[in-house]
Biotite code that builds the C-alpha atoms (Angstrom):
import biotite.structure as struc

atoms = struc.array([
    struc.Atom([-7.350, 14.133, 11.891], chain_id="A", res_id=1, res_name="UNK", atom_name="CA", element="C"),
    struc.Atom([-3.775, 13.510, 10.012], chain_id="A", res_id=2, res_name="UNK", atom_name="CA", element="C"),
    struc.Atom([-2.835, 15.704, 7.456], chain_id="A", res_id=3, res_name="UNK", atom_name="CA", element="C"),
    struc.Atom([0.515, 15.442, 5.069], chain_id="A", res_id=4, res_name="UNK", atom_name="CA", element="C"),
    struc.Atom([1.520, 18.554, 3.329], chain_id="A", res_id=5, res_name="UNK", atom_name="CA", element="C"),
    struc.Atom([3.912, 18.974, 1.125], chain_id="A", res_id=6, res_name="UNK", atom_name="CA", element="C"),
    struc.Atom([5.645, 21.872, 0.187], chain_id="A", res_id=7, res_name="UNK", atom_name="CA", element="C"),
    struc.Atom([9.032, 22.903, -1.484], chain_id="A", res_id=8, res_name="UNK", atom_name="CA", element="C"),
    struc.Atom([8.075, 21.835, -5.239], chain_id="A", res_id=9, res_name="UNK", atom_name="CA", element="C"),
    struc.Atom([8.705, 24.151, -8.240], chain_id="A", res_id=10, res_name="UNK", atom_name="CA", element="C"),
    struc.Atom([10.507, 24.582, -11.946], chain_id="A", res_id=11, res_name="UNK", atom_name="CA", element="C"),
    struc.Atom([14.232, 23.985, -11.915], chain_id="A", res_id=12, res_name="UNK", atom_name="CA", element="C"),
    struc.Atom([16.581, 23.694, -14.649], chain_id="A", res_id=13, res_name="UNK", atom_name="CA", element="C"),
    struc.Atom([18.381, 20.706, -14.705], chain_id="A", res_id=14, res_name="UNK", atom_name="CA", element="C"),
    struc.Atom([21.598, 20.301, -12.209], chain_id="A", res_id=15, res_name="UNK", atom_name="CA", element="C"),
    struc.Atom([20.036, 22.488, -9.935], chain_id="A", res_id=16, res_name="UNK", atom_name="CA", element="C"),
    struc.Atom([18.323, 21.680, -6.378], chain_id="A", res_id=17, res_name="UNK", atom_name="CA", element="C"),
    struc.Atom([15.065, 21.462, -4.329], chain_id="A", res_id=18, res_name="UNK", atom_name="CA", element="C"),
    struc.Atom([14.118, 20.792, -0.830], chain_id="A", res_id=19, res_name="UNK", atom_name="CA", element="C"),
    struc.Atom([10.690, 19.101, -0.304], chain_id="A", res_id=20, res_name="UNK", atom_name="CA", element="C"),
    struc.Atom([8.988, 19.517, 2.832], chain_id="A", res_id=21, res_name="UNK", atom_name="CA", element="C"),
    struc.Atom([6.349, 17.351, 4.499], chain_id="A", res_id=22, res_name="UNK", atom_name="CA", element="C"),
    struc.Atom([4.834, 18.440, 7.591], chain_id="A", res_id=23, res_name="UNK", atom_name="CA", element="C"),
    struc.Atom([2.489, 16.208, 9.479], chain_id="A", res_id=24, res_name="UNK", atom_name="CA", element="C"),
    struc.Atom([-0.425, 16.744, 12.098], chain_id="A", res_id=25, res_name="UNK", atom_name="CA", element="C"),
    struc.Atom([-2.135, 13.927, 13.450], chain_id="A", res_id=26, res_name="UNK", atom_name="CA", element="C"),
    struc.Atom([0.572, 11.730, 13.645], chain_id="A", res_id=27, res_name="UNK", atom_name="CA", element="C"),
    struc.Atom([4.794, 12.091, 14.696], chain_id="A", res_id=28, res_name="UNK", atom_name="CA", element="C"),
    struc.Atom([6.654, 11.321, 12.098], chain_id="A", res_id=29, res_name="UNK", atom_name="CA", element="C"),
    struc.Atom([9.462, 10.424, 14.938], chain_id="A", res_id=30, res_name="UNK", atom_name="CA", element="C"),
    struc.Atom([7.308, 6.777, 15.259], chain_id="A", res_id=31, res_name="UNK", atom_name="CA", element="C"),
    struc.Atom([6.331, 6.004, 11.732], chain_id="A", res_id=32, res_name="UNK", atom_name="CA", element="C"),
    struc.Atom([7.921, 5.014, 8.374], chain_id="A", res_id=33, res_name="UNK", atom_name="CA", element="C"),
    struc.Atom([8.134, 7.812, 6.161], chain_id="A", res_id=34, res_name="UNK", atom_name="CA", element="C"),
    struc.Atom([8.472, 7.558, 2.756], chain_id="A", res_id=35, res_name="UNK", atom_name="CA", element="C"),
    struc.Atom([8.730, 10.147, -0.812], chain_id="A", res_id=36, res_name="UNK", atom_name="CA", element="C"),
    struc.Atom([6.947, 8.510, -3.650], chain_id="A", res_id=37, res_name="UNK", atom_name="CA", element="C"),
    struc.Atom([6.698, 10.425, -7.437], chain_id="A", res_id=38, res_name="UNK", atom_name="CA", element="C"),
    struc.Atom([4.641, 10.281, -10.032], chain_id="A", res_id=39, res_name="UNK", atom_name="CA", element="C"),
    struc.Atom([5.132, 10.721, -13.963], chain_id="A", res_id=40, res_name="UNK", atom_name="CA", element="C"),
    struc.Atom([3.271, 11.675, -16.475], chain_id="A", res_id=41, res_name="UNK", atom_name="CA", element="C"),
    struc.Atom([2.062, 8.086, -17.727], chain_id="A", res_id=42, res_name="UNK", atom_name="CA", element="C"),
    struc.Atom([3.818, 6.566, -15.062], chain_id="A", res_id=43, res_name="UNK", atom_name="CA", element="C"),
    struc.Atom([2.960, 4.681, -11.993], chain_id="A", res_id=44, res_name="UNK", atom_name="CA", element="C"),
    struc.Atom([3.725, 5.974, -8.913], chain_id="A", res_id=45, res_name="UNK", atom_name="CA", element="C"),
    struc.Atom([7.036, 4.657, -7.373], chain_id="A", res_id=46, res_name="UNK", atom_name="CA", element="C"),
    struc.Atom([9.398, 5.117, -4.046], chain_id="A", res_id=47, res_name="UNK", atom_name="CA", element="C"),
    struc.Atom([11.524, 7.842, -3.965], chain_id="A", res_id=48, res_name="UNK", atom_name="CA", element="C"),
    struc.Atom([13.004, 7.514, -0.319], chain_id="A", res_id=49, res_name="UNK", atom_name="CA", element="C"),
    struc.Atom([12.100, 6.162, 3.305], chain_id="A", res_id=50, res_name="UNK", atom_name="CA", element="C"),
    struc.Atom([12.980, 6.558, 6.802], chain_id="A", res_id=51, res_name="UNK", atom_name="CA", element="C"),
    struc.Atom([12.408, 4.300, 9.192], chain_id="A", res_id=52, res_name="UNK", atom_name="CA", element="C"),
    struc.Atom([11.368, 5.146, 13.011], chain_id="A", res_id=53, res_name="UNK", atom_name="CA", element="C"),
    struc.Atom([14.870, 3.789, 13.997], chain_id="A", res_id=54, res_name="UNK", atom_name="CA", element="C"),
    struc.Atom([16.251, 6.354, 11.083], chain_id="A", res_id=55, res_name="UNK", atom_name="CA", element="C"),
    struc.Atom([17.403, 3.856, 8.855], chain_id="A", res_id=56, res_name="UNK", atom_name="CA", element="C"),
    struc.Atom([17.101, 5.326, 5.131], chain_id="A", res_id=57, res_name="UNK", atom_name="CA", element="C"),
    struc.Atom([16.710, 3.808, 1.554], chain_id="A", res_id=58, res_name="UNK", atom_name="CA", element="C"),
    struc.Atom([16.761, 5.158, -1.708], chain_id="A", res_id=59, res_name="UNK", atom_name="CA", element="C"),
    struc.Atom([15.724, 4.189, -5.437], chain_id="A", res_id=60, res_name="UNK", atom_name="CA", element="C"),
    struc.Atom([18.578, 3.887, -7.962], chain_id="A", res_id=61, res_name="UNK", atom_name="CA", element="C"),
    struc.Atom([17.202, 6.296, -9.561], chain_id="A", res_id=62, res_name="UNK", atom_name="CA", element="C"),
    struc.Atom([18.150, 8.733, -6.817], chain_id="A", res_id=63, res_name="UNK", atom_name="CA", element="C"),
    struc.Atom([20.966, 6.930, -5.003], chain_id="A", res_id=64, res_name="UNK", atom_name="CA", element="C"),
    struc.Atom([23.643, 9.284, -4.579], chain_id="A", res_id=65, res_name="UNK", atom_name="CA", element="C"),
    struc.Atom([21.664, 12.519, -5.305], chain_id="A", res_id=66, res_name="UNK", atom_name="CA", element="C"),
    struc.Atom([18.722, 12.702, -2.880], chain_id="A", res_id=67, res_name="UNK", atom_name="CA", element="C"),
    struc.Atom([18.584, 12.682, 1.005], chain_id="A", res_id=68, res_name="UNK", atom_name="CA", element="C"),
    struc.Atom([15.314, 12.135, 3.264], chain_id="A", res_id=69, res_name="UNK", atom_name="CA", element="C"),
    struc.Atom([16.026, 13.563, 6.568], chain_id="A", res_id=70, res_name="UNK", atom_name="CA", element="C"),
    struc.Atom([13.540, 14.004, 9.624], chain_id="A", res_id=71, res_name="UNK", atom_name="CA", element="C"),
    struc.Atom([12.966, 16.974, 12.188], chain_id="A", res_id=72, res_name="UNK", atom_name="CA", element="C"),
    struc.Atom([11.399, 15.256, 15.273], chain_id="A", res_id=73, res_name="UNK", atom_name="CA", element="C"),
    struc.Atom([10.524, 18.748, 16.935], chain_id="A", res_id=74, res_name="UNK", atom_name="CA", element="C"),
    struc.Atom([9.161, 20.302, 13.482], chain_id="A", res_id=75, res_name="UNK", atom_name="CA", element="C"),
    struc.Atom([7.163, 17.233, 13.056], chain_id="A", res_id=76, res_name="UNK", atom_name="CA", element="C"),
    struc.Atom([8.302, 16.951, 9.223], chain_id="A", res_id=77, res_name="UNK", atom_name="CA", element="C"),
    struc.Atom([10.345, 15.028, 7.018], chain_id="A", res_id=78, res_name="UNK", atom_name="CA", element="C"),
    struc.Atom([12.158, 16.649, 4.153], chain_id="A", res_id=79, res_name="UNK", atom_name="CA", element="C"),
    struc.Atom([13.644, 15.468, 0.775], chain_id="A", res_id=80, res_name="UNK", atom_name="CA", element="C"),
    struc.Atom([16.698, 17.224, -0.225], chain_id="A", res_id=81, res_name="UNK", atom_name="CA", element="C"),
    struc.Atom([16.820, 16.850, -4.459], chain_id="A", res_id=82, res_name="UNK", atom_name="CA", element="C"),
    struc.Atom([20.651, 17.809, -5.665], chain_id="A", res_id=83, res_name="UNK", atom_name="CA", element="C"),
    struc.Atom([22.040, 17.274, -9.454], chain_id="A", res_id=84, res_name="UNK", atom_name="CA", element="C"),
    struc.Atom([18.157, 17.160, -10.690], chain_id="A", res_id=85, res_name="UNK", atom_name="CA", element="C"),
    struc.Atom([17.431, 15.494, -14.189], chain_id="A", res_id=86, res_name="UNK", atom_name="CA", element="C"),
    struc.Atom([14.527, 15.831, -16.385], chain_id="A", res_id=87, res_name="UNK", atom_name="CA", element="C"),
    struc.Atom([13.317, 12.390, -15.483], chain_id="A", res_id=88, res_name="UNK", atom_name="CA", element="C"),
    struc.Atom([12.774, 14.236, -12.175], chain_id="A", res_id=89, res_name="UNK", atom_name="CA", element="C"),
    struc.Atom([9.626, 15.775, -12.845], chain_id="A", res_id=90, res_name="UNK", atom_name="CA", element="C"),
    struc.Atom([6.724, 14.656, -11.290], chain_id="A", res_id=91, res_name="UNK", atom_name="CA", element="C"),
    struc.Atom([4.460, 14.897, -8.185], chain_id="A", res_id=92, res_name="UNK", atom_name="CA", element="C"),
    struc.Atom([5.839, 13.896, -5.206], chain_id="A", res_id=93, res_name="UNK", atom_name="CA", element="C"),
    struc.Atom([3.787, 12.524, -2.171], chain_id="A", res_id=94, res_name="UNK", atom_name="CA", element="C"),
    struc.Atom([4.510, 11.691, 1.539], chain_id="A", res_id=95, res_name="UNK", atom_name="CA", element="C"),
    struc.Atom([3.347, 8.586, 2.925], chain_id="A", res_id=96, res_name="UNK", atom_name="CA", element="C"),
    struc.Atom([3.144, 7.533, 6.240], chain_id="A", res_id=97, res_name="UNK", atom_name="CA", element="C"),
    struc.Atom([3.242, 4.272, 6.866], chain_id="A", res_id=98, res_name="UNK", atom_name="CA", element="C"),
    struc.Atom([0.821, 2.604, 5.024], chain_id="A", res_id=99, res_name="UNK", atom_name="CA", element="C"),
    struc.Atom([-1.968, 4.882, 5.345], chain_id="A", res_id=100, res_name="UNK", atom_name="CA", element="C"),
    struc.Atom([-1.790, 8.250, 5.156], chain_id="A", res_id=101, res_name="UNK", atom_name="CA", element="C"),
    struc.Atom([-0.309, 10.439, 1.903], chain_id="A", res_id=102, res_name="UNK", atom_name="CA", element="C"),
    struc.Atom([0.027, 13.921, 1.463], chain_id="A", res_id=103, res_name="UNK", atom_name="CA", element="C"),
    struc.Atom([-1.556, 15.893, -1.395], chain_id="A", res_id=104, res_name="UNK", atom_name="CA", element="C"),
    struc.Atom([1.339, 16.385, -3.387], chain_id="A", res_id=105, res_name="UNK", atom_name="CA", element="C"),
    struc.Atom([3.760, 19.097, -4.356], chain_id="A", res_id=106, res_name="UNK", atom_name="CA", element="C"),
    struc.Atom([4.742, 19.628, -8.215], chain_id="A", res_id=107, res_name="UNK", atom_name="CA", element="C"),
    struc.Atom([8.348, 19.283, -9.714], chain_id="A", res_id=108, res_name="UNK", atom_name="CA", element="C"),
    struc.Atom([9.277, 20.204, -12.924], chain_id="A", res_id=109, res_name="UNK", atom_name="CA", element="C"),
    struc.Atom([13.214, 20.153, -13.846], chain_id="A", res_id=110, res_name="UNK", atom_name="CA", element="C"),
    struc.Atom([14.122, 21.416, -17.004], chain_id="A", res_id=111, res_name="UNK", atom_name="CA", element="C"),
    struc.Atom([16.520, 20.789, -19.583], chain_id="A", res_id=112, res_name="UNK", atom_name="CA", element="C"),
])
């Protein structure tokens, strides 16, 4: 059975940082795309950051510059490192994997 959980999320104030977590059974995140989506209030949910199996990376403008998605082959997780956070931050944040599998989400609230 896969599982996807995330971990990491809490209440900032705004400038400060967070480090997601996303730990997988099932699966190794070492052969799949991984990606970081987030969710708004009202909002649909949209793509944060991915990593490919080869470890190529991409990132939303939104978060270009400020965010990094790094993976831990031996942990068996992928993490999302969140610096210089803005109030348009807040959301959930999910892990996907590949196309099929997402986490349950982990709550981020920044504050300004």
């Amino acid at each position: 059975q896969v599982q996807l959980v995330e971990s990491g999320g809490g209440l900032v104030q705004a400038g400060g940082s967070l480090k997601l977590s996303c730990a997988a059974s099932g699966i190794m995140v070492s052969v799949r795309s991984m990606n970081w989506y987030r969710q708004a209030p009202g909002k649909q949910r949209e793509l944060v950051a991915g990593i490919t199996s080869s470890g190529n990376t991409n990132y939303s403008d939104a978060v270009k510059g400020r965010f990094t998605i790094s993976r831990d082959n031996a942990k068996n997780t992928v993490y999302l490192q969140m610096n210089s956070l803005k109030p348009e931050d807040t959301g959930v944040y999910y892990c996907r994997a590949s196309v099929t599998y997402w986490g349950q989400g982990t709550q981020v609230t920044v504050s300004s």
